[in-house]
N, C-alpha and C positions, 0 to 999 in steps of 0.2 A: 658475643653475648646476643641472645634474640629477646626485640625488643614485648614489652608488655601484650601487645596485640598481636602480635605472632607467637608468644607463649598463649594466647588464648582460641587462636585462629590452629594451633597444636593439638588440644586440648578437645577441639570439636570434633578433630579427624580421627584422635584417638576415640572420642565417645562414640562417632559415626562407623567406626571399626565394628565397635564392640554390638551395637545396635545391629549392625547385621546379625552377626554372627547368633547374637541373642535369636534370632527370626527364624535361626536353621531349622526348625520342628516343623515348619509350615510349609517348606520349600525347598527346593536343591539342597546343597550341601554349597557354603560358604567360599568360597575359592579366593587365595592370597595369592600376591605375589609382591617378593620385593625385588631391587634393581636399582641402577645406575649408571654415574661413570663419573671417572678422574679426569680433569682436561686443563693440562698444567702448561701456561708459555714462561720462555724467557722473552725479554723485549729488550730493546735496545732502540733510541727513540734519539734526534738530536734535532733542536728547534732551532736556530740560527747559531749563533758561539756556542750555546748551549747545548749539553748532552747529557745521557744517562741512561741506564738499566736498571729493571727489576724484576724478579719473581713473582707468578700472578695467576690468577685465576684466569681460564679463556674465558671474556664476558659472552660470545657467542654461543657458546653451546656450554653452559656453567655446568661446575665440579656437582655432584646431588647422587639423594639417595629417597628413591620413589619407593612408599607402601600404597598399594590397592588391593583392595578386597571390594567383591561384589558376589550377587546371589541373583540366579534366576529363575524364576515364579512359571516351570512351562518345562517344557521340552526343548527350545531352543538356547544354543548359547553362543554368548559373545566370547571373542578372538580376544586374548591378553592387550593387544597393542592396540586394540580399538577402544577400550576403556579407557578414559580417561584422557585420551588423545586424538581431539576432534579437530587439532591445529594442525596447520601448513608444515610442520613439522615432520610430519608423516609423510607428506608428498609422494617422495622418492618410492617407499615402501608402498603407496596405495599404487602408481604407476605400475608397479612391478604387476599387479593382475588384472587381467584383460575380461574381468567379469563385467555385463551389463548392466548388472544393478550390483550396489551394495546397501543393504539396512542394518537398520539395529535388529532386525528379530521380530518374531514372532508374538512373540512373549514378551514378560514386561522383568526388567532386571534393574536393581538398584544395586550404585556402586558408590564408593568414595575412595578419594586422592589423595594422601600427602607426603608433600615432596618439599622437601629442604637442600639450598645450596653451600654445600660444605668452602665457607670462606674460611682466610687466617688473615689475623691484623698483619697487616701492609706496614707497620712502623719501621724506618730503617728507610725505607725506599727513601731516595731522591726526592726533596721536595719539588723541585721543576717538573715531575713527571707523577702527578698522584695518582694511582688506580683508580678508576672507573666506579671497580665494586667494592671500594669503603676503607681508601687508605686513611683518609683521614676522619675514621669514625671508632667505633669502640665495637661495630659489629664483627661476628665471627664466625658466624652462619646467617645465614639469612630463608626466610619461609617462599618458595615459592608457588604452593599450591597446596590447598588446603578445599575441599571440594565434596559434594555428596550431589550424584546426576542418578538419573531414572530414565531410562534407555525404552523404547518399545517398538510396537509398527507407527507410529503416527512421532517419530522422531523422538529428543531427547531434552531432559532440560535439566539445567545445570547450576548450582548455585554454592558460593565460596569465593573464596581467592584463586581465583582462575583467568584464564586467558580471556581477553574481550572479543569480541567478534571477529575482529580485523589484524588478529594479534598473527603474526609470524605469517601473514601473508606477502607480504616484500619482499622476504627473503627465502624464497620457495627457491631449489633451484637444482635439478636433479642430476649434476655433474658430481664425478668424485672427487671434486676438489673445493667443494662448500664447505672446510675447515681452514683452508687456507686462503681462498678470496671469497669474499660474501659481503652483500649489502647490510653489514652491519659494522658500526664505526664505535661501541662503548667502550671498547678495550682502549681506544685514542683519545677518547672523546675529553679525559683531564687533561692532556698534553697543552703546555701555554705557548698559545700563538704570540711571535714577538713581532715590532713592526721592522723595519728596515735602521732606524738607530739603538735595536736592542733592547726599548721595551715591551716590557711586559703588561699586557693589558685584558687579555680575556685566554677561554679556554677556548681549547679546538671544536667543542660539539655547540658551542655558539653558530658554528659557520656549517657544519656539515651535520645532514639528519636524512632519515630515508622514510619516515610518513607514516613509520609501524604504529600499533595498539600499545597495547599494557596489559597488565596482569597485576588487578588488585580485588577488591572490593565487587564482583560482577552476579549478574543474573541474566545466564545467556540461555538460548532455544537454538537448537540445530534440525534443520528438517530431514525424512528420509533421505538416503541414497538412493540416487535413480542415474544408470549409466556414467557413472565414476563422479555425478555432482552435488554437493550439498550446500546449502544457503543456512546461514547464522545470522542472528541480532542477538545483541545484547547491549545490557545498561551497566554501566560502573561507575565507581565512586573511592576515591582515593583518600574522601573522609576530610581533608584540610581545610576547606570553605575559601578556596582562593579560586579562581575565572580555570576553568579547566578540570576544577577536582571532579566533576562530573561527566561522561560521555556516552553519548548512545554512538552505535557504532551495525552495522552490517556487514555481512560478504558474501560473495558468491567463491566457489571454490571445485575447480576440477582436478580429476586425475584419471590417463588413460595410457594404454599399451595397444599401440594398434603392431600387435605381430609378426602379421603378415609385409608391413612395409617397416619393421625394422625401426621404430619412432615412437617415443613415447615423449608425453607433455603433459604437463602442470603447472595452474597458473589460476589467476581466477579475479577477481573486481571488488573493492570496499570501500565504504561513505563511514566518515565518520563528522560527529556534532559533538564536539567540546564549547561545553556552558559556558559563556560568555567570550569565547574567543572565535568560534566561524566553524565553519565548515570546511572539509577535506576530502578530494576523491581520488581513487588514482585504482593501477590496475599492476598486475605484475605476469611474463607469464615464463617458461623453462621449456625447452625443446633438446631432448635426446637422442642423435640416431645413433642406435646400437653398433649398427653395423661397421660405422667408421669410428666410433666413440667423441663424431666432436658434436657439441653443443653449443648454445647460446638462451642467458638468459637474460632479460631486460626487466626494466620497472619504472613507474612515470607513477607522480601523488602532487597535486596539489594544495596548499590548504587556503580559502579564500575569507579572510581577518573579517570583525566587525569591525572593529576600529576605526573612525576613522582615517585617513591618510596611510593606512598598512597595507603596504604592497604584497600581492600574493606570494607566496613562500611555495618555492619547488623545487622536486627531488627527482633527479635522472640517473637510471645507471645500467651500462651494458656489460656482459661478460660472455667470453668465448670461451669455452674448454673441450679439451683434447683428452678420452682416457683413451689406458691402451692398456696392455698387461691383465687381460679381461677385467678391463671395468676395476681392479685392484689398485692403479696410477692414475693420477689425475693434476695438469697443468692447467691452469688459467689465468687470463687475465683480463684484466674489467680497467672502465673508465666511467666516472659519476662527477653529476653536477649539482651545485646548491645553491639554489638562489634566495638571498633575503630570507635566511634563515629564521634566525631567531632576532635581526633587527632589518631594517631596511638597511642596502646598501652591506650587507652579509653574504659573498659571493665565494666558494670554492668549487675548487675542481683537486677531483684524487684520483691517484692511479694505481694497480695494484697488479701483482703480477704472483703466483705462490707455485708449489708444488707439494702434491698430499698423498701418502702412500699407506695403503693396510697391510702392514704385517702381517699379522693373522685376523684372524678373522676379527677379537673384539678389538684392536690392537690400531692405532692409524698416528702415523710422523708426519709432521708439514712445517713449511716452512715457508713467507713469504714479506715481499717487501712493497712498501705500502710511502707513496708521498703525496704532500696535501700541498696546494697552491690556493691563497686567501688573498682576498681581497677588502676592504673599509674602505665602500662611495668610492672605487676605482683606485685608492690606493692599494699596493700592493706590501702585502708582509713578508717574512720570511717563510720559506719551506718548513716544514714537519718533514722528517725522513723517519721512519718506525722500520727495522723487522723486528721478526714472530718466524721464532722456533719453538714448536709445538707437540705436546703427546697428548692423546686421549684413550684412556681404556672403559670401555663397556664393561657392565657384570648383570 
């Protein structure tokens, strides 16, 4: 079921559709495009005695099905994959060209986004291991972007339910196997950590977090491309009126292909300021050499509390990868730290190790195993042990 404000936040993108297209007399001609992809794990998860499996959504790169339409006012036009996708996400792809500059254009194009993630109710599942993405809710799709942006020479601005400034820069990371290890922990993140006599006291994403944005409620500005770099602020608003439902947020954000030496990198630096909780900074960046296919990508975020007595809260995490089979196979493995999470005295450390292959081209199998080591003020929990057997298709 999608809830009231996401059948409304639906509702704008279909009106925002239609209002283009309504404009076509004045200007280009209307350009659609829809898209997606399926990205289905099985999991298998065991917390101390405890174990269990379920069928699930990948929370990292969710199941959806993206409408854009845009029109442009001129002569110039925007590339399908630069619409609407001004996030870290892209990385990989903007690496791939070894242009000096990249902009919006000449001309002035208005486009709109929306993009839904195709969930199914989780009932059934285990309850010692809830999904992440709404086992235990009544949702069964969920709205992730809902959007109307205006692109030109002097940058772009963007307003909706869309990505926040700093959103999906953490986990930039241009190895082919950022399906199977990646700084990102949602998919675990319900797993209940137990202590050492078996109980049960909190969940696993209490201990371990990587310092990402959000995508809700935003009003963000991206400035020109100049030699593969763009800078974002944006404001969001999650709407709840609780210490956080607010954030101004920034980033800086590169991508480049130096050719000739066979290396490509992406990477880039972001502050963010959540209302009434502090300030956060940190930086991430992805190093490719083609020619060997091994990589390494890291990432460092602080977040510095108002709070009294809250100790700063920090996220580490390194990853090596090896592709080979041109760039088609890709092994990795990573090591991350979590300090003082989301309490004082909130410490892990996890290790991850996957393997990810493209069949054809829209088409990729992975497979990887993933264990989390916690800590409470020095005492020590039990292990989380997770794999993830995994398919994702593009359309």
């Amino acid at each position: 079921m999608i809830t009231n404000n996401s059948k409304l936040a639906v509702v704008a993108g279909v009106f925002a559709c239609g209002f283009l297209m309504l404009t076509a007399q004045v200007a280009e001609a209307v350009e659609f495009s829809i898209g997606g992809q399926v990205n289905r794990v099985v999991r298998f998860a065991e917390s101390g005695d405890e174990d269990g499996e379920n069928h699930q959504d990948g929370a990292e790169a969710a199941s959806r099905i993206t409408f854009k339409a845009w029109q442009t006012f001129g002569d110039d036009q925007l590339d399908d994959d630069v619409i609407g996708d001004a996030s870290a996400e892209s990385a990989r792809s903007s690496a791939e060209s070894s242009a000096e500059s990249i902009g919006w254009g000449n001309t002035l194009t208005l486009w709109t986004i929306l993009e839904i993630s195709l969930l199914e109710d989780q009932d059934g599942v285990d309850e010692d291991f809830p999904d992440i993405n709404g086992a235990n809710s009544d949702e069964d799709a969920q709205l992730r972007r809902a959007a109307l942006g205006i692109a030109g020479k002097l940058g772009q601005f963007i307003a909706g339910r869309y990505d926040s400034a700093s959103y999906g820069l953490v986990r930039t990371d241009l190895s082919a196997s950022g399906l199977a290890v990646n700084n990102d922990h949602r998919n675990n993140a319900g797993i209940f950590v137990r202590d050492m006599g078996g109980f049960t006291f909190d969940r696993l994403g209490e201990w371990v977090g990587n310092g990402d944005g959000r995508r809700v409620n935003t009003v963000r500005y991206d400035t020109p491309r100049w030699r593969g770099c763009f800078a974002s602020i944006a404001h969001s608003d999650d709407g709840d009126d609780s210490d956080g439902d607010e954030m101004s947020d920034a980033a800086l954000r590169c991508s480049k292909n130096y050719e000739d030496a066979g290396v490509k990198v992406a990477g880039g630096l972001q502050w963010q300021n959540w209302d009434g909780e502090g300030d956060s900074f940190g930086g991430t960046a992805s190093i490719l050499h083609t020619g060997t296919g091994l990589s390494f990508t890291g990432s460092y975020n602080t977040m510095d509390f108002d709070a009294t007595g809250r100790d700063d809260a920090d996220n580490f995490y390194a990853k090596l990868g090896y592709d080979f089979n041109e760039g088609r196979t890709g092994i990795g493995a990573a090591y991350g730290e979590s300090t003082d999470h989301n309490f004082n005295g909130a410490d892990a450390e996890h290790f991850e190790f996957g393997v990810q292959h493209n069949v054809v081209g829209l088409l990729d199998l992975y497979t990887s195993y993933m264990m989390y080591e916690t800590d409470d003020n020095g005492t020590d929990n039990e292990d989380v042990d997770v794999i993830i057997v995994g398919a994702r298709l593009k359309f």
